[in-house]
LOLORO-442543 format. One record per atom (N, C-alpha, C): residue in one letter; atom name; x, y, z. Coordinates in pm, whole numbers. Example, Ala and Ser with C-alpha at 12.3 -4.5 7.8 and 13.67 -1.06 7.14 Angstrom:
REM residues 2
+---------+-------+--------+--------+--------+
| residuo | atomo |     xx |     yy |     zz |
+---------+-------+--------+--------+--------+
|       A |     N |   1319 |   -569 |    780 |
|       A |    CA |   1230 |   -450 |    780 |
|       A |     C |   1320 |   -330 |    780 |
|       S |     N |   1285 |   -225 |    708 |
|       S |    CA |   1367 |   -106 |    714 |
|       S |     C |   1290 |      3 |    787 |
+---------+-------+--------+--------+--------+
//
This chain:
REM residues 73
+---------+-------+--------+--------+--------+
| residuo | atomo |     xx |     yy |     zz |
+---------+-------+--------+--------+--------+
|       X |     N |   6573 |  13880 |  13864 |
|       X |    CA |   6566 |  13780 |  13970 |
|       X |     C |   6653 |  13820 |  14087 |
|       X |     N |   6636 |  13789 |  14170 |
|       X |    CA |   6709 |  13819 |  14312 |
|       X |     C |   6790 |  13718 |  14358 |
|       X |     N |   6888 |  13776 |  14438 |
|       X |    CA |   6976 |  13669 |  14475 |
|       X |     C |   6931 |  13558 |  14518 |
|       X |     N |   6811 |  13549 |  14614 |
|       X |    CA |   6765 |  13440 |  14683 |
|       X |     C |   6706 |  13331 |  14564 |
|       X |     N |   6650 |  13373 |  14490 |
|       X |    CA |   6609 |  13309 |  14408 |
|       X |     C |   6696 |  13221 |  14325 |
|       X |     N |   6803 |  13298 |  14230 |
|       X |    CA |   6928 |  13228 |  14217 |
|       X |     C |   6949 |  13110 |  14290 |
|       X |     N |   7018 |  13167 |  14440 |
|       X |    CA |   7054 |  13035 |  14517 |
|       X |     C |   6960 |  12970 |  14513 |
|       X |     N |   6809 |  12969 |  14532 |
|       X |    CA |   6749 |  12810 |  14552 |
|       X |     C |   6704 |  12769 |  14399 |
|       X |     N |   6740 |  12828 |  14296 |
|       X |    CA |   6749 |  12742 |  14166 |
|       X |     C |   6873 |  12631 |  14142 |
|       X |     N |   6966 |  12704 |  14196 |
|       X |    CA |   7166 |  12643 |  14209 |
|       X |     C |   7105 |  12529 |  14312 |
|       X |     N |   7054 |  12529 |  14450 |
|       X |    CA |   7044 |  12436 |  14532 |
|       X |     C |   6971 |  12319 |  14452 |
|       X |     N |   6859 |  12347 |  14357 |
|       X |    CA |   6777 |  12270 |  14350 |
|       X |     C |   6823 |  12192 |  14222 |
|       X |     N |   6900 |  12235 |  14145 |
|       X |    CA |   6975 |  12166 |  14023 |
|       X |     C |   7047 |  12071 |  14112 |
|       X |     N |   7140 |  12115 |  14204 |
|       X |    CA |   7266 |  12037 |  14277 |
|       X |     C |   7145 |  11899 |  14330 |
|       X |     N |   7068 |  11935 |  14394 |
|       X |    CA |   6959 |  11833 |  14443 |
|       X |     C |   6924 |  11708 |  14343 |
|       X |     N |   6939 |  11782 |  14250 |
|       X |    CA |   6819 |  11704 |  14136 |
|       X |     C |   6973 |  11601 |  14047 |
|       X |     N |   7060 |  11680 |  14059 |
|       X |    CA |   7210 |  11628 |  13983 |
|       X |     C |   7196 |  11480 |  14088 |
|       X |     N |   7272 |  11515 |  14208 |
|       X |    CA |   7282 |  11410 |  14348 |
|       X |     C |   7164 |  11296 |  14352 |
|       X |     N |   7040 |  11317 |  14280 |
|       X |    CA |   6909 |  11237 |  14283 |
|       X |     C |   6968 |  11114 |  14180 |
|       X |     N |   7084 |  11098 |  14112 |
|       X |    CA |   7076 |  10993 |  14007 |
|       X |     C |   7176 |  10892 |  14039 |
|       X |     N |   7134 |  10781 |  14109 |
|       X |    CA |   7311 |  10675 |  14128 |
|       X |     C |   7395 |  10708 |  14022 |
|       X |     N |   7413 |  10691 |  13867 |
|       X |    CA |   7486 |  10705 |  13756 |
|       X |     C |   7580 |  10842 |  13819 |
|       X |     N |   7513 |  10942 |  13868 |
|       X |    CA |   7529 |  11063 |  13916 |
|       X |     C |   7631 |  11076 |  14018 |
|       X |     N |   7595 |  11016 |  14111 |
|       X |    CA |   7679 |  10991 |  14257 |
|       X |     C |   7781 |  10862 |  14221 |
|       X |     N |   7754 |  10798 |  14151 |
|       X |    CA |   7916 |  10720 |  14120 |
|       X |     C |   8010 |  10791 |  14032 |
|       X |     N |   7947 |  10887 |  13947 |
|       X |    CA |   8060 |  10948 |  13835 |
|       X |     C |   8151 |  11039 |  13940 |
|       X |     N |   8056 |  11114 |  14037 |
|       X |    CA |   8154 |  11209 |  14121 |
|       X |     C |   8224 |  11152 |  14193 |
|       X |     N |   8183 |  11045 |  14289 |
|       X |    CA |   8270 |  10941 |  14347 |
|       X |     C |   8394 |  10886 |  14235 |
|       X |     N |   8415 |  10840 |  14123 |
|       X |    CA |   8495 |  10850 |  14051 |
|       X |     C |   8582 |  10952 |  14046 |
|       X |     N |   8548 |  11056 |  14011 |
|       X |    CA |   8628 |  11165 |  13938 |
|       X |     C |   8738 |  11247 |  14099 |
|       X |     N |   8682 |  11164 |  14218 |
|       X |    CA |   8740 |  11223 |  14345 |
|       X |     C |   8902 |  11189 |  14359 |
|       X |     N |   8933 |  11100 |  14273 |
|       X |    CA |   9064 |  11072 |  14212 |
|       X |     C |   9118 |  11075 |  14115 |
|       X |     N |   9068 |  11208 |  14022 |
|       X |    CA |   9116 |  11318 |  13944 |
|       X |     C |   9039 |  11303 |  13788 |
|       X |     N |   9090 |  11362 |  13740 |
|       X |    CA |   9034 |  11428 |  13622 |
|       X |     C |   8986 |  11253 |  13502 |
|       X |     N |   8900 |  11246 |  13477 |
|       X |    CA |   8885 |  11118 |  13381 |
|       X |     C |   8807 |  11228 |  13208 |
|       X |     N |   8801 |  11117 |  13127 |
|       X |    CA |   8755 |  11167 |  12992 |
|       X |     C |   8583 |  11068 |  12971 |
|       X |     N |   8520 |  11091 |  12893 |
|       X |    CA |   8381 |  11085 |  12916 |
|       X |     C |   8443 |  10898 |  12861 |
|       X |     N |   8449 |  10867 |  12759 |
|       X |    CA |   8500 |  10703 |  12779 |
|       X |     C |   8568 |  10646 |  12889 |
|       X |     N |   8676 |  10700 |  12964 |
|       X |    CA |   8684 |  10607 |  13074 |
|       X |     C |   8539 |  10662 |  13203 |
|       X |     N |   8490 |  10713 |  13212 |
|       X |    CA |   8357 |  10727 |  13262 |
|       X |     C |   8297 |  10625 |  13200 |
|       X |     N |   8278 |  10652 |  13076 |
|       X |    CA |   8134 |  10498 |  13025 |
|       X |     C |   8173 |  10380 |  13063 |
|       X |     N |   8333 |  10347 |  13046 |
|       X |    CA |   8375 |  10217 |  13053 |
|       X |     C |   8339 |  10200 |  13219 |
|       X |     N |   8392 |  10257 |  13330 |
|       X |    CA |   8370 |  10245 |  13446 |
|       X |     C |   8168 |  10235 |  13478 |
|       X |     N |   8130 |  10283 |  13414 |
|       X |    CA |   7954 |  10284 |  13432 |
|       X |     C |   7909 |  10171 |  13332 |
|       X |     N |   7987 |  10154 |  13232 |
|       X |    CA |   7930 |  10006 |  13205 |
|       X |     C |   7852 |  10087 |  13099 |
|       X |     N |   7815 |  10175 |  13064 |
|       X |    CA |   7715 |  10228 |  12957 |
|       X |     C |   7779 |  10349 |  12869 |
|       X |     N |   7692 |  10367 |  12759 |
|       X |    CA |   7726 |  10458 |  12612 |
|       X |     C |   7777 |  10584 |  12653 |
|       X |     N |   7859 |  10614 |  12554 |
|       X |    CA |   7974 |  10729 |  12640 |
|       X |     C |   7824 |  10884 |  12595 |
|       X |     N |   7706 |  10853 |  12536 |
|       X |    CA |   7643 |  10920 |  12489 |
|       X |     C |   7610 |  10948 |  12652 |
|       X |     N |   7500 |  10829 |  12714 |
|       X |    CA |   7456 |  10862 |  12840 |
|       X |     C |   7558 |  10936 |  12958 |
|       X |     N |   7668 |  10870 |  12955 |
|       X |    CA |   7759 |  10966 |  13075 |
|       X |     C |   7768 |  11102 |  12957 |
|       X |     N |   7818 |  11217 |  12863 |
|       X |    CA |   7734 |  11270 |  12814 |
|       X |     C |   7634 |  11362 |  12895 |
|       X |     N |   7534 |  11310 |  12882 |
|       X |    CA |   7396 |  11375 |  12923 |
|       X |     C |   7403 |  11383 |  13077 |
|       X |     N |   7508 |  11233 |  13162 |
|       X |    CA |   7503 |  11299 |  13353 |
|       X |     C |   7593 |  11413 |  13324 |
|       X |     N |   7697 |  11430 |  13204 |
|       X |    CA |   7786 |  11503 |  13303 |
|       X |     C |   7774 |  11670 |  13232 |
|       X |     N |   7684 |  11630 |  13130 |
|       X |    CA |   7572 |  11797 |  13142 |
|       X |     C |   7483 |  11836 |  13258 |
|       X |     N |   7448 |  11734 |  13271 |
|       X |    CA |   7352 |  11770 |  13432 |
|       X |     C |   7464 |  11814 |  13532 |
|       X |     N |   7554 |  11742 |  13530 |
|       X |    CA |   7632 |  11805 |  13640 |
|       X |     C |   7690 |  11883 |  13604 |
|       X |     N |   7738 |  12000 |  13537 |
|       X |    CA |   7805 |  12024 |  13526 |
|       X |     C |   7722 |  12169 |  13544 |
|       X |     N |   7592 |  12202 |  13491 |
|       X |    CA |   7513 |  12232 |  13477 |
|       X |     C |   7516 |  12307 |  13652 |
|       X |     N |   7509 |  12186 |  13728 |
|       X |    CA |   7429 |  12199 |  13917 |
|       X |     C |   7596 |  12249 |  13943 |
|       X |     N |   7676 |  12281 |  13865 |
|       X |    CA |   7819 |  12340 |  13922 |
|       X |     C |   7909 |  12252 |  14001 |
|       X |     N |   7852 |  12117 |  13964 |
|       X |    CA |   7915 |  12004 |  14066 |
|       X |     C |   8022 |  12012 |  13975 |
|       X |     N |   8104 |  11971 |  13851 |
|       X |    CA |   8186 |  11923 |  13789 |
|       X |     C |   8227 |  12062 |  13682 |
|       X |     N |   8333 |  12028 |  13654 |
|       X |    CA |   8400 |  12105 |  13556 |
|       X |     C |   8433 |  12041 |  13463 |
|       X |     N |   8428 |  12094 |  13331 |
|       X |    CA |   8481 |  12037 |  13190 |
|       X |     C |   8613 |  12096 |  13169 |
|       X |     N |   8661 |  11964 |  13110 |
|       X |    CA |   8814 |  12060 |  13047 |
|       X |     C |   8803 |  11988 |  12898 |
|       X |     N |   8862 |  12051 |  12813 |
|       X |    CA |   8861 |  11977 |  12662 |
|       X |     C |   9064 |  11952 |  12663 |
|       X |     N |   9109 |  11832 |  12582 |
|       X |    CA |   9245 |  11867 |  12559 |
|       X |     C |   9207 |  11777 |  12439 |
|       X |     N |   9244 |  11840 |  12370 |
|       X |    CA |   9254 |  11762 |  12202 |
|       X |     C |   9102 |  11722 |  12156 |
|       X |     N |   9095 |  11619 |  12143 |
|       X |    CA |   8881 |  11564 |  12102 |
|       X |     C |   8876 |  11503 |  12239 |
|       X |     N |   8934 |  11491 |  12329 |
|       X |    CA |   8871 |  11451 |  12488 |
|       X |     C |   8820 |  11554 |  12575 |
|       X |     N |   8734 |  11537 |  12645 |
|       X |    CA |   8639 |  11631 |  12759 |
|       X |     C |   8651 |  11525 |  12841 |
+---------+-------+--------+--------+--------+
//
């Protein structure tokens, strides 16, 4: 694959990440530092399974970074 191609796969994940409110409030969250996937659910109101699955998508479109410390991510 070629570089160009790359970039508009990376653009189009980042696109598709940004397409989900759940999505754009977790990053809006996390803009005041590092949280763990339960205080994410608790702040979204839903199963720490579903935040989970946004913050594979994002993490995925290179928006977010994982850190593990002990059994928290």
């Amino acid at each position: 694959r070629s570089v160009k191609e790359e970039q508009s796969e990376l653009c189009a994940a980042k696109l598709a990440a940004l397409a989900a409110p759940e999505r754009l409030r977790i990053l809006t969250y996390l803009r005041d530092g590092a949280k763990n996937v339960g205080e994410i659910a608790d702040m979204l109101e839903t199963p720490a399974v579903n935040v989970s699955h946004h913050m594979h998508v994002l993490t995925h479109a290179r928006l977010v970074t994982r850190k593990k410390q002990g059994r928290f991510v």
